[in-house]
N, C-alpha and C positions, 0 to 999 in steps of 0.2 A: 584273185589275190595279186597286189603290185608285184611286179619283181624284185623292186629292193624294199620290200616290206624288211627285211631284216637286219637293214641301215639304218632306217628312223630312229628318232629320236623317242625315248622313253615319253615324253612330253606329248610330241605327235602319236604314241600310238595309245596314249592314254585318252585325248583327245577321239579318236577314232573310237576306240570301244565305247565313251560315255553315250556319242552319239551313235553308235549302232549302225555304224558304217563297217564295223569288223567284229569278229566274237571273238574271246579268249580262246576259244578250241581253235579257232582259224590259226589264231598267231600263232600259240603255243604247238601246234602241229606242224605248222611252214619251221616255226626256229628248232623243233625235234630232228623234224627231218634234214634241216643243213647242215646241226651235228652228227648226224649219221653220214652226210655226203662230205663234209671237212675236216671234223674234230680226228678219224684215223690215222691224218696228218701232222695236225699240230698238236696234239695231244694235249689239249689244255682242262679235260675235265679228267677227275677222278672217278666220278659215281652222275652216270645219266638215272634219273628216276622219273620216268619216261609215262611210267602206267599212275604214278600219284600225280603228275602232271595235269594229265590228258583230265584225269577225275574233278581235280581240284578246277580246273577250268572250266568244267561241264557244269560245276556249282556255281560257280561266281559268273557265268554267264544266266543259270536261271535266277539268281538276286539280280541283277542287271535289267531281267525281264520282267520282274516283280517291280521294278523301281529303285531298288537298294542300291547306293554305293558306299563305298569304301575308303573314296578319297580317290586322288589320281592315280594308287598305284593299282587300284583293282584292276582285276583281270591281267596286268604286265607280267610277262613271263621273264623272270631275270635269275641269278643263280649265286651261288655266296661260298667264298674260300673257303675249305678242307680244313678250318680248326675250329668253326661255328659248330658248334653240337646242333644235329639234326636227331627229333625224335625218331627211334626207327630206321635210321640211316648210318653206314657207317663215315667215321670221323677218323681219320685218320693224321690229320694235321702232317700229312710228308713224310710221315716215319713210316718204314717199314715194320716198325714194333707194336703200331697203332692200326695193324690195318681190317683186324677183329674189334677195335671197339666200336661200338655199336650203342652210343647215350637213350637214355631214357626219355629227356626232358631235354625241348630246343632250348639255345643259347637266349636269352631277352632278345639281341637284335632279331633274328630269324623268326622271333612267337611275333614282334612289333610287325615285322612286313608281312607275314603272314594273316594277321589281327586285320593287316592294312590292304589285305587281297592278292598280292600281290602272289602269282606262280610261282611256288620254285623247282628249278626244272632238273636240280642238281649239286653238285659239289663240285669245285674246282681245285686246280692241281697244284703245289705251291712247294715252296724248297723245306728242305727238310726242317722240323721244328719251327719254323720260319726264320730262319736264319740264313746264308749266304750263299747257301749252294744244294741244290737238290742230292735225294739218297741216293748212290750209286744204285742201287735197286728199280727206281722208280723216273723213266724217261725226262727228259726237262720238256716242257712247252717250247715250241718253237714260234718265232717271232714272224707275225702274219706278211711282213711288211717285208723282210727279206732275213731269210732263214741262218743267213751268216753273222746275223747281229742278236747280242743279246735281249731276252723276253724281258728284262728287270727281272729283281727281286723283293721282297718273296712272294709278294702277287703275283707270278707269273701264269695261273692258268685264267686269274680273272682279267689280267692284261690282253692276253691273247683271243681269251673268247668274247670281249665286250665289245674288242675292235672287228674281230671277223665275223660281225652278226650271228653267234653263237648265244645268243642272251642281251637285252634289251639295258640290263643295268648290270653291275657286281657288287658283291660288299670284300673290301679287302683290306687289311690290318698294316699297320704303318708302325716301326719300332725304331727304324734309324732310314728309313727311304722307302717302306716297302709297296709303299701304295703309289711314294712318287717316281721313284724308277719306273717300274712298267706300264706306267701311264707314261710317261714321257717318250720312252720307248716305242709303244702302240700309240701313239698320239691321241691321247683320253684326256676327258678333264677329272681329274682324282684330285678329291675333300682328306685332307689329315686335319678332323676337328679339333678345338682345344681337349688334352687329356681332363677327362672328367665330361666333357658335353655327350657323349655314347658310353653307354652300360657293356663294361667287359664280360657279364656273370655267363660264364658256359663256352667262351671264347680259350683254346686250348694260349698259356700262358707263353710265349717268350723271355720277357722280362719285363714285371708286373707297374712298374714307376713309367715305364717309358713306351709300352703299347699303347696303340689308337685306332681305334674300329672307323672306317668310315667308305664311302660310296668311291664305285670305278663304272662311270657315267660316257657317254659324247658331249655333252652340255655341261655349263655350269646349274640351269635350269633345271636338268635332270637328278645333277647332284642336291641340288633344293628340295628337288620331291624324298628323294631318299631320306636328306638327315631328318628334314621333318617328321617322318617315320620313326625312324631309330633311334633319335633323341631322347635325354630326357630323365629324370632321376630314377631309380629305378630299389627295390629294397632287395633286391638278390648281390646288387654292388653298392657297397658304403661310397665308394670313390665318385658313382654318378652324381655329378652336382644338382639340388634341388632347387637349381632355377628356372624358372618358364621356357618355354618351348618356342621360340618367335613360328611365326608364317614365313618362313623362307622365300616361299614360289611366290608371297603375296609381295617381298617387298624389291621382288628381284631386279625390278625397272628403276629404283633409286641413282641407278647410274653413277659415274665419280664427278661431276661436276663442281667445283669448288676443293675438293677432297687431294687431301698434301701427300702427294706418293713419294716416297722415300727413294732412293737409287741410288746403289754405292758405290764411293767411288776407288775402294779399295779392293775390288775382283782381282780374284787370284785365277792365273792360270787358264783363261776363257779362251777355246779355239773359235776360229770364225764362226763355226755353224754356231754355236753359245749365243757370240756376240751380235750377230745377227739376230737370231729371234728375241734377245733380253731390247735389241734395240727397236726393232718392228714392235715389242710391246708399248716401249716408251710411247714411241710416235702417236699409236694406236689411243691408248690412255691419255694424252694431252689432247690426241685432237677431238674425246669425247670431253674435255672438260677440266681432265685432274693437271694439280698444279706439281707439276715436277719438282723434286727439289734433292740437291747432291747429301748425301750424308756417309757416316762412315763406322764400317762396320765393328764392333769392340773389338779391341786386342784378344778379351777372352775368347771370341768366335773363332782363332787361331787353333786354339788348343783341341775343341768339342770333336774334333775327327778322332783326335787320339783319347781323348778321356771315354767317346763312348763305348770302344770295345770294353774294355774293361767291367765298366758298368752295369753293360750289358750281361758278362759272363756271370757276374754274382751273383744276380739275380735268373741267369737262366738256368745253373744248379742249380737254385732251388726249385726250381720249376720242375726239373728232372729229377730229383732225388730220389724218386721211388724206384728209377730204373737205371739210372747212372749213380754210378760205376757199376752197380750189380751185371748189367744186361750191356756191357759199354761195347762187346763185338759186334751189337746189333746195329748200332748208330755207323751212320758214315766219320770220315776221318774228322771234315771241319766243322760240324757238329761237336764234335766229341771234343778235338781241341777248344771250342771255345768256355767246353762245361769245365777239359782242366785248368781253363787259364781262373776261370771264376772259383772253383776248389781252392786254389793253389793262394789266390786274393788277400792278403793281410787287413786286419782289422783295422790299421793306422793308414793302409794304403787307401782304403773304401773312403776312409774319414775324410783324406786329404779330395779326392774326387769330389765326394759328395759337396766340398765345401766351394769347389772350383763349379761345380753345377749351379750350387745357387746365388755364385757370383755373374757367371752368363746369365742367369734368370734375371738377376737384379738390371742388368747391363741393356739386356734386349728390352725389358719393361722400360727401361730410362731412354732408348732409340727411340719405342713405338708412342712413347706419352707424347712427341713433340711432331707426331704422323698418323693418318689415317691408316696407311697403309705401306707394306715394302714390297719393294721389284728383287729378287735373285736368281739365276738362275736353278737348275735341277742339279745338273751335273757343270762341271765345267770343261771335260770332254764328251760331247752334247750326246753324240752318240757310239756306244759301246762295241765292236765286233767279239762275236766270240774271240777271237783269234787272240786280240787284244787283253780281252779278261785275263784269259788262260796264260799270256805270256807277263801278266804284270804280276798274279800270284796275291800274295797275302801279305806281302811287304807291308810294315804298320807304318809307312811311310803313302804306299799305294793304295793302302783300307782310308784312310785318314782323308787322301784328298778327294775321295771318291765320296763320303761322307763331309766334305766341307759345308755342301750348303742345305742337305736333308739334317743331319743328327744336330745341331744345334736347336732346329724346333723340334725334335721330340725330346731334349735335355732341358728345353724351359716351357713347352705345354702348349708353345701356338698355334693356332691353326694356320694353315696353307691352303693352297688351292691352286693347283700344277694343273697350267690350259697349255694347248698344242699352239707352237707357233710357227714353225717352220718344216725343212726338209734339206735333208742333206742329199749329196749326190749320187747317192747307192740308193734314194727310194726310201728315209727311215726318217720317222718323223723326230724334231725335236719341242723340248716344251722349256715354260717358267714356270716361276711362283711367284702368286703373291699372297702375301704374309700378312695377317692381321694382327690387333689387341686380342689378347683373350676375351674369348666369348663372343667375340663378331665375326660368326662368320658372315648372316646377313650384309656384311661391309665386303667381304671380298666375292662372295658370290653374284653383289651386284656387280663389280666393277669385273668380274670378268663374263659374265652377262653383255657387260655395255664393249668389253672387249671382243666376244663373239656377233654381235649383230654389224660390226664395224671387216670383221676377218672372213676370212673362210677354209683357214684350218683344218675346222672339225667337220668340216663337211666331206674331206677326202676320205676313202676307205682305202684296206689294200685289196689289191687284186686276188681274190679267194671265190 
């Protein structure tokens, strides 16, 4: 077995099993056994299921020997955040209230990769309800890359295990940054698809308008194999769009050649490490082909920091309502305040949001009609110290710009695709986005495809 079997890419080790240079028992036991020698540390999984593994693997390598595949993910041993219903498995979604439930019936993404071969080796550990901050009950993941800086949220066990070869892929949910923080964090490439391209049915609810299921990969290539999986209309969610499913992986060499990348020139607030990586992307991207071009971000992308709390709260009442208020000592504090702020929400207030939301929608469809694509960063303090979190607090001034440039596409439905571009001076990686039209991700997936074979990034791991 290689040594860093447990750094490859989803891609190369999908590769290696077809041709039978490796077996899923091989993998799936090297990557059990790291989470037995790391995960005590960084505490990123919730639930090891270690002996449905070992089995499940011991099947899809005798299909394997029969001839049978799966597609690329057969036999990859990868693992999917704590609000995915697992048949059989508990689901806990971060709550300490949830840590007897126990679903009947997996979530659609979970039955899809499953369907599609793929191991699952487990549950991962994420903030409570998937919201901003883990349950005082329940340890936070620590960040593989250096332990004084923050994991993101609210992926953070799939952030932390995807990066420290704890699991080969993740799937993690994206409501105001959740997939792209701690990707950016762990220096991953995390997919936030258009709302509607992955089936939510069995995925535990945050807030129902503005969640997005999607892959926490090393690759953009990798994230190709995932959505192609987990896409797709689905009838357990009305919300899944009933459009075709592209070839992701097939068209991933399209590259940006010709292709009009966006770049703004109204960035608020970018510290050097930011502006460094958003500019290494530039560089990167022009000298594959795409043609630069300055544009500017709407007035209303001003606002979308502070409208999405709010948005968020009303709809994660309802989310909670069967237990909040009733059960409200169970919940952590900032949990629980964001259900009173949505409680508390007037129906003229929602109205006026709502109408500011589908003024950003109009605004960013009107940016992207006249671009392939857009350059933004993640965050615009690149990267986070706990220290930092904890001293800037909840200020809706300090929520809002932290959210400047994730909550804007989950408030109008775009997909993203947050790749690793740099590294700050303490060892933590930092990353971008680039921002599509709805429904292409195939457009950004290439271009950061054509951005990874140009960088080397993602090729770093931490020291684990």
């Amino acid at each position: 077995m290689p040594e860093d079997l447990h750094y490859l890419s989803l891609d190369e080790v999908s590769r290696r099993l077809k041709a039978r240079k490796l077996s899923s028992v091989e993998a799936t036991g090297a990557i059990l056994d790291r989470i037995e020698k790391v995960d005590p540390r960084l505490g990123s999984y919730a639930t090891v299921t270690a002996e449905r593994a070992l089995a499940d693997a011991a099947r899809l390598d005798a299909e394997t020997a029969a001839g049978k595949s799966r597609g690329p993910l057969h036999g990859v041993p990868i693992a999917v955040k704590d609000l995915c219903n697992t048949a059989g498995i508990a689901t806990a979604a971060g709550m300490a209230i949830h840590r007897a439930n126990v679903p009947t019936k997996d979530a659609t993404v979970v039955a899809r990769l499953r369907e599609a071969g793929a191991v699952i080796l487990g549950k991962l550990q994420m903030t409570e309800g998937a919201f901003g901050a883990h349950h005082p009950d329940i340890p936070a993941p620590l960040n593989p890359w250096n332990a004084a800086y923050w994991t993101g949220s609210s992926s953070s066990g799939s952030g932390a295990a995807t990066a420290s070869g704890l699991c080969f892929a993740s799937l993690g949910s994206d409501t105001g940054g959740s997939i792209r923080f701690p990707s950016t964090m762990n220096g991953l490439a995390g997919l936030k698809p258009t709302w509607g391209r992955v089936s939510r049915a069995g995925v535990f609810a945050l807030a129902d308008s503005l969640d997005h299921i999607g892959p926490m990969c090393r690759t953009a290539i990798d994230c190709a194999h995932m959505l192609g999986v987990i896409a797709g209309v689905d009838g357990d969610d009305p919300t899944a769009v009933p459009l075709p499913v592209p070839d992701y992986a097939a068209t991933i060499d399209a590259g940006v050649k010709g292709k009009r990348i966006g770049v703004p020139t109204n960035l608020q607030g970018l510290d050097g490490d930011a502006q460094r990586t958003l500019d290494g992307a530039i560089a990167a991207l022009r000298q594959a082909g795409a043609t630069l071009i300055d544009v500017a971000l709407p007035p209303s992308f001003d606002q979308a920091g502070y409208d999405w709390v709010p948005l968020c709260a009303v709809e994660a009442a309802v989310a909670h309502e069967a237990t909040y208020p009733s059960r409200a000592k169970e919940y952590g504090p900032v949990l629980a305040g964001l259900l009173d702020t949505g409680r508390g929400l007037s129906a003229t207030d929602l109205a006026k949001l709502q109408q500011r939301r589908a003024a950003l929608t109009g605004d960013l469809n009107t940016l992207m009609a006249a671009l392939d694509l857009l350059l933004v960063p993640v965050l615009a303090t690149a990267a986070w110290s706990i220290e930092a979190i904890q001293k800037a607090g909840r200020h809706p001034d300090t929520v809002a710009a932290r959210l400047r440039y994730t909550a804007p596409f989950d408030l109008s439905g775009h997909p993203t695709l947050t790749l690793p571009g740099g590294m700050t001076a303490d060892g933590v990686p930092t990353g971008f986005q680039i921002v599509g039209r709805a429904f292409d991700e195939a457009g950004i997936l290439a271009a950061g495809h054509a951005y990874q074979k140009s960088t080397g990034w993602h090729l770093k791991h931490p020291d684990q």
